[in-house]
C-alpha positions as CSV (number, residue, x, y, z in Angstrom):
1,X,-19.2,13.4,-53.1
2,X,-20.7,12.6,-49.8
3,X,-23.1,10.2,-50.9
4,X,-25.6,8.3,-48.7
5,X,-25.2,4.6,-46.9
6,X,-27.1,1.7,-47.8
7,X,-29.1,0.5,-45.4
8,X,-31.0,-2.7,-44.1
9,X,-33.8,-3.9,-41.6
10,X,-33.5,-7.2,-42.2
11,X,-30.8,-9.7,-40.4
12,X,-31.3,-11.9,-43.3
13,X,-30.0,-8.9,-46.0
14,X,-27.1,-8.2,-43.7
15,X,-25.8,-11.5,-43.7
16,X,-26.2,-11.8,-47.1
17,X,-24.2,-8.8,-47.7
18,X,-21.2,-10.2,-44.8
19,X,-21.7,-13.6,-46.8
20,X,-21.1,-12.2,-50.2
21,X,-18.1,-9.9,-49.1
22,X,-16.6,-13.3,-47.5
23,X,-16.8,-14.9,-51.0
24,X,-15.5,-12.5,-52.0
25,X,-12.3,-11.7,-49.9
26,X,-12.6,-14.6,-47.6
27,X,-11.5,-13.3,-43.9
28,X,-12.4,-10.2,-43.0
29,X,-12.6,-7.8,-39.7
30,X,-15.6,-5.4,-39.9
31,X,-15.7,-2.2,-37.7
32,X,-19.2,-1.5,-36.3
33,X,-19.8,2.2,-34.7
34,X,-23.1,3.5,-33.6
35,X,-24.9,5.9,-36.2
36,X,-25.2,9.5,-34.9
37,X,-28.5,11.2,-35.6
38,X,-27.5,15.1,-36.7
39,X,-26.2,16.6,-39.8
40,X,-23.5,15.2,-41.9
41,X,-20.4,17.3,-42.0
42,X,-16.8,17.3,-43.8
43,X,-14.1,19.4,-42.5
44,X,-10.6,20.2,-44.5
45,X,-7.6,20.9,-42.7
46,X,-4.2,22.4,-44.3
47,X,-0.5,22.4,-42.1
48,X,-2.8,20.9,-39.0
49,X,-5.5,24.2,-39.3
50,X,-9.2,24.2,-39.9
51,X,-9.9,25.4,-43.4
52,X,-13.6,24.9,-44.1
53,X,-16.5,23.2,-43.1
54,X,-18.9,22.5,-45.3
55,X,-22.1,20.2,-44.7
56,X,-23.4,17.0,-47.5
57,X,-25.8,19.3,-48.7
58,X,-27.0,17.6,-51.9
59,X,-24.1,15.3,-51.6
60,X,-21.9,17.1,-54.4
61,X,-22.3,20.4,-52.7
62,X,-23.1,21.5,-49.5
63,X,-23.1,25.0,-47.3
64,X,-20.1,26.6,-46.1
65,X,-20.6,26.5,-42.1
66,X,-17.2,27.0,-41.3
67,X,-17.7,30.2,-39.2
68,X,-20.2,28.2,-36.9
69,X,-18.5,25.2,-36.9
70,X,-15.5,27.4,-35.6
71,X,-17.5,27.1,-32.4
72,X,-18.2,23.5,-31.6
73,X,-15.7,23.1,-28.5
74,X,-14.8,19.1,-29.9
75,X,-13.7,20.2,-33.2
76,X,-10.1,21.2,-33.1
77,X,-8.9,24.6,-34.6
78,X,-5.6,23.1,-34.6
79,X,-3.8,19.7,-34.7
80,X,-1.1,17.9,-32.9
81,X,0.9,15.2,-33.8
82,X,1.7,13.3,-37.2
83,X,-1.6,14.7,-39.1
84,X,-1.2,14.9,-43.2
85,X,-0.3,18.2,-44.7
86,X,-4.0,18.0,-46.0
87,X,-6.6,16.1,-45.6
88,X,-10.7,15.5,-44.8
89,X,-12.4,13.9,-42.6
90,X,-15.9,13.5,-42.0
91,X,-18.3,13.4,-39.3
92,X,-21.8,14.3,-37.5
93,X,-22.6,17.6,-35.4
94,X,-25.4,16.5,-33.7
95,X,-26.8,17.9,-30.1
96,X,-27.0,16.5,-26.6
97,X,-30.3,15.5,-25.0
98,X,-29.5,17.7,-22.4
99,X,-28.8,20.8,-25.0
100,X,-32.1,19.7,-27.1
101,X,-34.2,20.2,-23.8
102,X,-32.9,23.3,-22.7
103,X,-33.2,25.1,-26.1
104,X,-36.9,24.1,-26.4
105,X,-37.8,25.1,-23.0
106,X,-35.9,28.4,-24.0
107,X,-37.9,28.6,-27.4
108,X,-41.1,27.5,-25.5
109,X,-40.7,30.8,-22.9
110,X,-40.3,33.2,-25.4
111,X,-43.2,31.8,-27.8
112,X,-41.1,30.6,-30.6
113,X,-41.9,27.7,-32.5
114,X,-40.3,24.4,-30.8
115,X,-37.4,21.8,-32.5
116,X,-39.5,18.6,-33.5
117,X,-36.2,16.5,-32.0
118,X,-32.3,16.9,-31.8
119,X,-31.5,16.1,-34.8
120,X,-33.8,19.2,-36.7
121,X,-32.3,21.6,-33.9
122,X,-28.6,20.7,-35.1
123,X,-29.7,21.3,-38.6
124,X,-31.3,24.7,-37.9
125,X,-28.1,25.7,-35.2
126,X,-25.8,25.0,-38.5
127,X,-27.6,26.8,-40.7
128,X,-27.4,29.9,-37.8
129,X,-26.6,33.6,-39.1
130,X,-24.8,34.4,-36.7
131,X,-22.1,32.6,-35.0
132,X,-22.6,33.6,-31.2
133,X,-26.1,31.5,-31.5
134,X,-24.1,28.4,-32.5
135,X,-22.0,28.7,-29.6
136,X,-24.7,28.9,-27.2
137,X,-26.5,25.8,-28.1
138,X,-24.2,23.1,-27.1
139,X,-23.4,21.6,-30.6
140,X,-21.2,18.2,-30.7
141,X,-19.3,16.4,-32.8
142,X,-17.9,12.9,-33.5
143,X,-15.9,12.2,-36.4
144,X,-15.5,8.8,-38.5
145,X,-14.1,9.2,-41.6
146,X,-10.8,10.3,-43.6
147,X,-11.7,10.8,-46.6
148,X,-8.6,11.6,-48.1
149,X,-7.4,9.6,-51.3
150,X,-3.9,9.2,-49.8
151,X,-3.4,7.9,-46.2
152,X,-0.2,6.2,-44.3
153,X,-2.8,3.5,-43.0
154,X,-3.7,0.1,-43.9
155,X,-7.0,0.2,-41.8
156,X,-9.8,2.1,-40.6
157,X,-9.0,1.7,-37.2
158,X,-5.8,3.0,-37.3
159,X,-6.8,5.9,-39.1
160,X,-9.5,6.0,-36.1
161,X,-6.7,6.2,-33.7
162,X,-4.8,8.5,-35.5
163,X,-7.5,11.1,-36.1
164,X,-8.0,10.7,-31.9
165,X,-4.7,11.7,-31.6
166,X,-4.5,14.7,-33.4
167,X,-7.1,15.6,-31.3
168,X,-10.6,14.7,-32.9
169,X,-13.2,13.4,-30.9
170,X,-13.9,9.9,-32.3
171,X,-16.6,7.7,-30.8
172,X,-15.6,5.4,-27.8
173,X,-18.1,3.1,-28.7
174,X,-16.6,1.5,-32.3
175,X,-15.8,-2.3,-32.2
176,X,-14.1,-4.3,-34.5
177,X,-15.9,-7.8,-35.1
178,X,-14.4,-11.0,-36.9
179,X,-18.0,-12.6,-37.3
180,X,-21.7,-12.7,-38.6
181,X,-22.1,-13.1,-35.1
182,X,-20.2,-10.6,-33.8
183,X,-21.8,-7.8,-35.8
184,X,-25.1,-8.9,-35.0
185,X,-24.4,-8.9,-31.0
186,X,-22.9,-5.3,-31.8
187,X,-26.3,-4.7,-33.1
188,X,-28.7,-6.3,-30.7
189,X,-26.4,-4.4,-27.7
190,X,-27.1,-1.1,-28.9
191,X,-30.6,-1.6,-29.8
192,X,-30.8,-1.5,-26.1
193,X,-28.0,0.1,-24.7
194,X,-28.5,3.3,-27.1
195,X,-31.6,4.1,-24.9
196,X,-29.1,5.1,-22.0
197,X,-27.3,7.3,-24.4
198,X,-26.9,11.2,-24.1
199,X,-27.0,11.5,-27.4
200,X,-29.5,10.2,-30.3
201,X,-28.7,7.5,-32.9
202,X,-30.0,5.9,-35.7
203,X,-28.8,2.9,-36.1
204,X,-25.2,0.8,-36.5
205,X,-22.6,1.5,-39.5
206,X,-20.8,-1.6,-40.6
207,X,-17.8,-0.7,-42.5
208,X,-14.6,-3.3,-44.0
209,X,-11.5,-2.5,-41.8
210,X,-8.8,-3.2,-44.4
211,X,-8.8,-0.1,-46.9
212,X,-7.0,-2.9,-49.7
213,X,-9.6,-4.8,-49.0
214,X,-12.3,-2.1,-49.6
215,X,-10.6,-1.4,-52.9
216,X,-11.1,-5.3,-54.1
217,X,-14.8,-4.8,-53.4
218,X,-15.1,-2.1,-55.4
């Protein structure tokens, strides 16, 4: 299943949560990344190949975009390195400012109904007929998540690195924080910061680095 995050807008909620998993656990490094705002997707590779793409869909089954995903120059057809015999790993296609602007002024010229914002024009560009459209419109991707059952890691961070050097695209942005205060600085940075991006976001994921430890909580 590709179920949903819980969420917050309260500071006083997150630190509950933080104080609760502390209890819990006692020490623990969290791993903060930004949010990307576009359409959830979950990619399967066998002997280091892409097999299928498919998006959350109603979070037990989704579409098979695989033929369009095929075209998104940051996924990787093909692996290098150490990379599983099988595995999946999750991410966001989502589209560039940049991408967004030019298809609207495109859609806008020939008198066809605009893209409310970025995030509705990846949906649509997934949902394409015809691959040769996908590959025109400037799709990206960042991934985030194995979601195998079986991995040689201890961490999400290493499986971060890992999945970089097999050759996904994983975000540069990602911090590991050993504090309350640390994750809230993360926050209050990119609350800001994300305003310069080329890209659009949604807000901050907070995960638990240590998968052991992630298994304790339940």
């Amino acid at each position: 299943p590709m179920q949903s995050l819980s969420n917050t807008y309260s500071s006083e909620e997150l630190g509950e949560w933080i104080d609760r998993i502390v209890k819990q656990i006692g020490d623990v490094e969290f791993i903060c990344e930004l949010k990307f705002d576009g359409t959830a997707i979950s990619l399967t590779y066998e002997n280091g190949k892409l097999l299928r793409a498919v998006t959350r869909g109603d979070g037990e089954s989704g579409d098979d975009v695989t033929a369009n995903v095929r075209t998104i120059g940051s996924i990787p057809l093909a692996l290098t390195g150490d990379y599983p015999a099988e595995f999946e790993i999750r991410g966001e296609a989502f589209m560039l400012y940049a991408s967004f602007d030019c298809l609207d002024a495109e859609r806008e010229a020939a008198g066809e109904q605009l893209f409310a914002n970025p995030r509705n024009a990846a949906a649509g560009t997934l949902k394409q007929q015809q691959s040769s459209i996908v590959a025109k419109r400037g799709l990206d991707c960042t991934l985030y998540q194995i979601a195998s059952r079986e991995l040689p890691f201890s961490t999400h961070w290493e499986a971060l690195e890992s999945a970089s050097r097999w050759g996904f695209k994983v975000s540069e942005h990602a911090r590991i924080c050993r504090s309350a205060e640390e994750v809230r600085a993360f926050i209050e940075h990119w609350d800001t910061a994300r305003k310069e991006l080329p890209f659009p976001t949604d807000g901050v994921v907070i995960k638990v680095n240590d998968f052991a430890k992630r298994r304790r909580l339940g």
